[in-house]
Structure formats: C-alpha cells, structure tokens
N, C-alpha and C positions, 0 to 999 in steps of 0.2 A: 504494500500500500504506500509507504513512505517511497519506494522504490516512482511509482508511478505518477505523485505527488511532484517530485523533482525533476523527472524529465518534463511533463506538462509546465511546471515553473521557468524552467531553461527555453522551453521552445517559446513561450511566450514574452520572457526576455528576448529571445533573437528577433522576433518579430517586433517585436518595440525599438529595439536599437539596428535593425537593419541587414544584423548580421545571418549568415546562415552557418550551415556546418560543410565543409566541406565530403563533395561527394566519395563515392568508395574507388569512384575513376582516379579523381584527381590525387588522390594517396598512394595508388597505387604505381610502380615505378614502371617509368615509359618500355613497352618490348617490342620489337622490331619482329621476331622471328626469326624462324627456324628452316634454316637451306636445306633442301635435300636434293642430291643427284647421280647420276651415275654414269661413267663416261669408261668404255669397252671394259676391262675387266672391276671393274670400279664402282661400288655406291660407298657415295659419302655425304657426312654433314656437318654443320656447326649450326651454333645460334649468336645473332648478333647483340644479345641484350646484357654481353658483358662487360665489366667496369674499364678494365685495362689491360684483359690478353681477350683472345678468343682461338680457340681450341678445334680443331678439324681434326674428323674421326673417320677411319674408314675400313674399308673389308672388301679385300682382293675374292672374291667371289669364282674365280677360274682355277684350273687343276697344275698352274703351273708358276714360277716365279715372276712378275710384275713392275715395271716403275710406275711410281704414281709422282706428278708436279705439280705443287702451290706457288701459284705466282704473290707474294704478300703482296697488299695493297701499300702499307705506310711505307715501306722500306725500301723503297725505288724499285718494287717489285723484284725483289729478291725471289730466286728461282730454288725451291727446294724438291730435290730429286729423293725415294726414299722407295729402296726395293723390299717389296713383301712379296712372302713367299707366298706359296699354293693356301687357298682359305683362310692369310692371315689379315688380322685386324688391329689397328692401331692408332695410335692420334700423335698428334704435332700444336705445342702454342704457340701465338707470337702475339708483340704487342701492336696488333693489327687485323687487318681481315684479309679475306684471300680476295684477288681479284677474281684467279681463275683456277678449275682443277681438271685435269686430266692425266689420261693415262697415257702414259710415256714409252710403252712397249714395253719387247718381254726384256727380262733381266738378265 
C-alpha cells in the first residue's frame, strides 16, 4: 500500500514539475549488431556493440586446411592471414572492426 502511495506521489510530482522518467530505450546502451557471413570455406561473425576491441569468430567448415583474411578497419587495414585447419574454429580481436572477411584459399 505504502508501496503504491509513492509511486502515485512521484508521478504526480513529475507531472507538476515537467519532468518525466526516462524511457527503458533511452537507458539502454546503443547496439549496432551482429555480422554474420560466410565466404567459401568460411562462416563467420562478430558484433559491433563493443567498447574498445571487437572480436571475429569463425569455423572453417570444409575437410581440409584453410586461410581465412581480416582486413581491420582502424588500422590502415591491416591484413590478417590465419590458417585453420579441417573443422577448426577460432577468433581474433582488435581495437577495431573488420572491413572485410574472406577466405584466402587452401593452406
């Protein structure tokens, strides 16, 4: 009852002085989303709603060894080569996003 008493009290304060409460949007921190893709032996992802790295995950899906390339975004596009083997899966961060990802042929 007291419970119910004070919120009715508070909202009838903000309505008197102008104010409101901020919505559940506005609190909540901005996200971009979630990449997904997959390019010849290749699916991969990341998500761009991170602070200060962001992280590319992937998983060589074919029966045999593989390069996969990140082109980073910030870093003058810096080219990262990185051979996985037959059905392996792995990640890579950096303090940046990728440009591009693809597969590089076999290893």
């Amino acid at each position: 009852m007291t419970y119910r008493r004070l919120t009715a009290g508070l909202a009838a304060a903000a309505l008197l002085t102008g104010l409101t409460a901020p919505s559940a949007e506005a609190a909540t921190p901005e996200r971009r989303g979630m990449h997904r893709g997959t390019d010849g032996c290749f699916n991969w992802s990341w998500d761009d709603g991170g602070w200060s790295s962001t992280t590319v995950y992937w998983h060589n899906t074919c029966d045999r060894a593989e390069k996969l390339a990140i082109a980073w975004k910030w870093t003058g596009l810096e080219v990262s080569r990185i051979t996985v083997p037959a059905d392996g899966k792995g990640h890579q961060a950096r303090r940046s996003e990728p440009e591009s990802i693809w597969d590089d042929g076999a290893a």
